[in-house]
N, C-alpha and C positions, 0 to 999 in steps of 0.2 A: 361752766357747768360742773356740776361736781359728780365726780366718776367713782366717787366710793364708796356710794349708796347699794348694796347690793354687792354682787361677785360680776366682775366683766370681764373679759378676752381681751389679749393683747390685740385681735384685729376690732374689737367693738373700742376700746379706747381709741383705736388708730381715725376708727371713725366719728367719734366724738371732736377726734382733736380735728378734724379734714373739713366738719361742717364749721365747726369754732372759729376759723381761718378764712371762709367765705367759700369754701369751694362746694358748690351748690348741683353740680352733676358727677355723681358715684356709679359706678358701677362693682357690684362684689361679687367675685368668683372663685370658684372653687373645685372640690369635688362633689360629688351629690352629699345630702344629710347632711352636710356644716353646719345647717342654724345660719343660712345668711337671710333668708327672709324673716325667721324668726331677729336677728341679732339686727336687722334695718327698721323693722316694727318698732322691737326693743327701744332700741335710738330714740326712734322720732318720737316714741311715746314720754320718753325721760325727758327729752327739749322741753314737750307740749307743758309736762306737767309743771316743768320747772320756772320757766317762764308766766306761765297763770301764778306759782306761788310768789312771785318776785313782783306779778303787777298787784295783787293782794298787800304785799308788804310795804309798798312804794303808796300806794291807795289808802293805807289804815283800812282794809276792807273785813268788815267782820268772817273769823273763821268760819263760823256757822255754816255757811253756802260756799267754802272752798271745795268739800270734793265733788259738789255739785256741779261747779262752776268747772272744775277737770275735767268730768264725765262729758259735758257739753262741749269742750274743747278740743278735746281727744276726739269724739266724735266728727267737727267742724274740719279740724283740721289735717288729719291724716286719711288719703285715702288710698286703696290698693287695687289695682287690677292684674292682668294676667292674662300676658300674650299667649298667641297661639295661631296654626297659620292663617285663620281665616280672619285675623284681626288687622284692620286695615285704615286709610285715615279718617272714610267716615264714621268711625268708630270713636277713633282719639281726636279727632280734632274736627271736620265739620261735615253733614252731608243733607241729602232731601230723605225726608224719611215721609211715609203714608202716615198721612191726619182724616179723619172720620170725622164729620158732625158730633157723631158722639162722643169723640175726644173735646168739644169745643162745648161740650153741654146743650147740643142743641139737636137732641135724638128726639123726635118728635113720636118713633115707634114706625116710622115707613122705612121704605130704604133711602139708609145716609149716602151722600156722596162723597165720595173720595178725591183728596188733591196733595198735593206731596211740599212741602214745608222744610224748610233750612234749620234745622237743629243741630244745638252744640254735641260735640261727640266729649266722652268724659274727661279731657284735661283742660280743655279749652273750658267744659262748665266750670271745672275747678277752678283755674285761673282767673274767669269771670268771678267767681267767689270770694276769690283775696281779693280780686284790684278793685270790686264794690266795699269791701271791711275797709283797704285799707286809706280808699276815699275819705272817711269817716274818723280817719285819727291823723296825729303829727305822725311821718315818716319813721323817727328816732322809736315810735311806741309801736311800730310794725312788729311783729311775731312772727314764725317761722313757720311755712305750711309744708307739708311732705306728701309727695306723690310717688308710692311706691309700685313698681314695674315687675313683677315677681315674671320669670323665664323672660327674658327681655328680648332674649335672640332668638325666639319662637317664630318671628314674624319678619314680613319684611318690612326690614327697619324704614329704608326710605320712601316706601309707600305711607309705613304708618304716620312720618314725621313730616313728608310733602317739605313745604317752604320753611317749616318753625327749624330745621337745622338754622337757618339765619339768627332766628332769636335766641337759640344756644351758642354761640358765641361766647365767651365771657365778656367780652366787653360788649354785648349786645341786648342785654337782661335791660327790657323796659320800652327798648325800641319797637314801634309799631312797625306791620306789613300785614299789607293785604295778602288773606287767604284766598280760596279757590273761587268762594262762592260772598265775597265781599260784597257785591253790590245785592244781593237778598239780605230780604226782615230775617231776623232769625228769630223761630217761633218762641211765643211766648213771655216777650221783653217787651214791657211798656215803658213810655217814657224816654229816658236817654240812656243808649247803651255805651257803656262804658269803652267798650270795643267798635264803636261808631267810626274811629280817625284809623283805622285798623288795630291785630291785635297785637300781645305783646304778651311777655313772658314776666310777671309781677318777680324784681329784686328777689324776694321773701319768699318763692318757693324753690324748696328744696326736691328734688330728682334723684330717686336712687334706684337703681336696678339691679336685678340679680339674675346670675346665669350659672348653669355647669361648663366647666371649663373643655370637656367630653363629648358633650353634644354636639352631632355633628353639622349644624346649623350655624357655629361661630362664627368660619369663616364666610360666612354669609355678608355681615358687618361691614361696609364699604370703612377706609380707613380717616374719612373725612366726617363719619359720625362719630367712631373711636375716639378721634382725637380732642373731640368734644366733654366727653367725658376723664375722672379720674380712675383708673382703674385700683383696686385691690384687693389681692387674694387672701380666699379664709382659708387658711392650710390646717391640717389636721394634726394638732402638737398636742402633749401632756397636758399644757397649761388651760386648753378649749375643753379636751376631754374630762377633765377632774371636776372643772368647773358645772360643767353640763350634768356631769354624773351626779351630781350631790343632791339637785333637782328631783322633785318631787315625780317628776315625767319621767326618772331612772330609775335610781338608785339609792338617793336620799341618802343614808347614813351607814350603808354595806360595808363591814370593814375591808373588802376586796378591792375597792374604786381604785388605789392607785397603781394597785398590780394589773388588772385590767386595762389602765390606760397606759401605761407601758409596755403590756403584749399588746395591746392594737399598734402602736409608736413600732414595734419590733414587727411586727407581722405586716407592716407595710413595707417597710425596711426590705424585709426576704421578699415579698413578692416584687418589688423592681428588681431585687437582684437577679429572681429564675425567670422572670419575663421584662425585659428589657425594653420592649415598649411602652410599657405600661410605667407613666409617668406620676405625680402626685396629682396629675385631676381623676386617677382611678382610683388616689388612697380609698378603704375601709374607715368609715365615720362614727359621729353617735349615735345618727341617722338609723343605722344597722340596729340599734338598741333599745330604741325607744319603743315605750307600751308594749314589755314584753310582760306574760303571764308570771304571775306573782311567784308561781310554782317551779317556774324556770331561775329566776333570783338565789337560789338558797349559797349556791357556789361560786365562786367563779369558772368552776369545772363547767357547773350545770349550765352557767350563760353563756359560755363559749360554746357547749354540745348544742345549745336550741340554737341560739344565732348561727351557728355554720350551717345545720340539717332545714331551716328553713328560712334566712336570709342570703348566707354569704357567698351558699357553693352556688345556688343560682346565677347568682350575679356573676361571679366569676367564670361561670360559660358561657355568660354575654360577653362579657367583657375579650374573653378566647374564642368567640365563635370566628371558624373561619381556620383557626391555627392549625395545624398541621399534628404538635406536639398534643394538642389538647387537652388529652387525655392523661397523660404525663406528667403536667404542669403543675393539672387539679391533684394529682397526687402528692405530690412534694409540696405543692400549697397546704392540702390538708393535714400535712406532717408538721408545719412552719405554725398553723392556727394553734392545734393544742398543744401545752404543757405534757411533757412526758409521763407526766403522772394520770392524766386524763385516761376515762375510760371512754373518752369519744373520738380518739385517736384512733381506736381498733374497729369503733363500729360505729361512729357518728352519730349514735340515736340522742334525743337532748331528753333533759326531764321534764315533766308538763304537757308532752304533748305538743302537738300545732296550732295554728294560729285560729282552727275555726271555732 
């Protein structure tokens, strides 16, 4: 894949090179605002396209209907949900859900009766989705499908994943087993289901999840789903931040971007030092920066005053709530945020106003 299309992070290369190599369950973690769901998107969107332009070229397939044929692809191929605690395995994988007459098209206009039917929950339809496509080609012309997990440790993991921890394996990708509810039709499949001998996890899709490292849900994760996965952290360095900032969603072309990304690199730095607990999954991100009011842009003075007066001090009395020092802390923090030169030093007001 060629990774020089564009400006990427040394952790969005890591993850280029991680699926390059076959390792097809990711997980990326961090501090909040990293850009790991945006930078897993990012990825799988770059695979999709790349690979449509390679079967194009491979094909002699007229240009014409190339971006066409991406749009349909990216669409087909990548999809994204998002845990959370009520999300569970009839959801990801398979459960009885209420069918109406009128679902079946046969509302006559009296009362329907109601009966409850075995349907795919969303990865399992997904997977049903590749292992139908990839019926239909040689093996070697398979394509890469991405199913992306956004808050992954939201949920109870081994509720939501039931028996498919078996099919995550690495060396288990293709092996059938029967699910919960194996011996029901599951609604809607005519013909021969593909998932008929039980199901299985298709080679060719890729699993990547994303979580805050902070959240206090992680250790939730029994270690025998962990070990399933690859883990890697998006850490908050000069090289993420300059990059992000250049972006249209920032900063674009500010001559202040890389003084800015070096007080944030320095202002993370002080605050491990004055609170000690507070590790690199509580760094200050771009997260903190993005779609701020145009009016607040003009300095780096002035982005520093708005981002502390209504993103950072907040956060950081989440982050101390409970501490004893508190109050304290937030002071010497706010001393560490601005530039001596800063007139938000003395009084924290930013320019532009708030967020509403």
């Amino acid at each position: 894949m060629n990774t020089t299309t564009g400006s990427t992070t040394n952790t969005e290369e890591r993850l280029i090179d991680l699926i390059q190599n076959g390792q097809y369950q990711i997980i990326l973690t961090g501090a909040p605002g990293t850009g790991k769901t945006y930078m897993s998107n990012r990825v799988a969107r770059q695979f999709v396209r790349e690979q449509v332009e390679d079967r194009f070229i491979a094909l002699g397939m007229e240009a014409d209907s190339l971006e066409e044929e991406i749009a349909a692809a990216l669409k087909e191929r990548i999809k994204m949900v998002q845990f959370h605690p009520s999300y569970d395995y009839t959801d990801f994988v398979e459960g009885l859900r209420p069918i109406s007459d009128k679902d079946d098209g046969k509302d006559d206009g009296r009362n329907n009766s109601m009966r409850f039917e075995k349907m795919d929950g969303t990865f399992k339809a997904f997977c049903r989705m590749v292992a139908e496509n990839n019926d239909e080609m040689d093996q070697e012309d398979w394509p890469l499908y991405f199913f992306l997990i956004d808050e992954i440790n939201r949920a109870d993991l081994s509720k939501v994943f039931g028996e498919l921890m078996f099919c995550m394996e690495k060396d288990k990708r293709g092996t059938t087993i029967y699910t919960q509810y194996h011996n029901l039709p599951t609604y809607g499949i005519e013909g021969k289901d593909v998932f008929e001998d039980g199901f299985f996890i298709p080679p060719n899709v890729v699993i990547i999840g994303t979580m805050n490292d902070i959240d206090r849900s992680v250790e939730s994760m029994d270690f025998a789903l962990r070990r399933r996965f690859v883990w890697e952290e998006v850490r908050v360095d000069e090289t993420l931040l300059t990059t992000v900032f250049r972006t249209k969603k920032f900063f674009e072309d500010r001559d202040y971007i890389e003084d800015l990304s070096g007080w944030i690199i320095a202002f993370n730095d002080a605050m491990k030092r004055e609170v000690t607990y507070l590790n690199s999954g509580y760094d200050i991100s771009q997260g903190q920066f993005s779609d701020l009011p145009e009016s607040a842009k003009g300095s780096l003075d002035e982005v520093l005053q708005w981002v502390w007066t209504y993103r950072v001090e907040s956060l950081l009395k989440e982050y101390l709530r409970g501490d004893g020092q508190l109050k304290n802390h937030l002071e010497h923090l706010k001393a560490a945020w601005f530039p001596p030169s800063s007139k938000g030093q003395a009084n924290g007001q930013p320019a532009g106003g708030g967020e509403a």
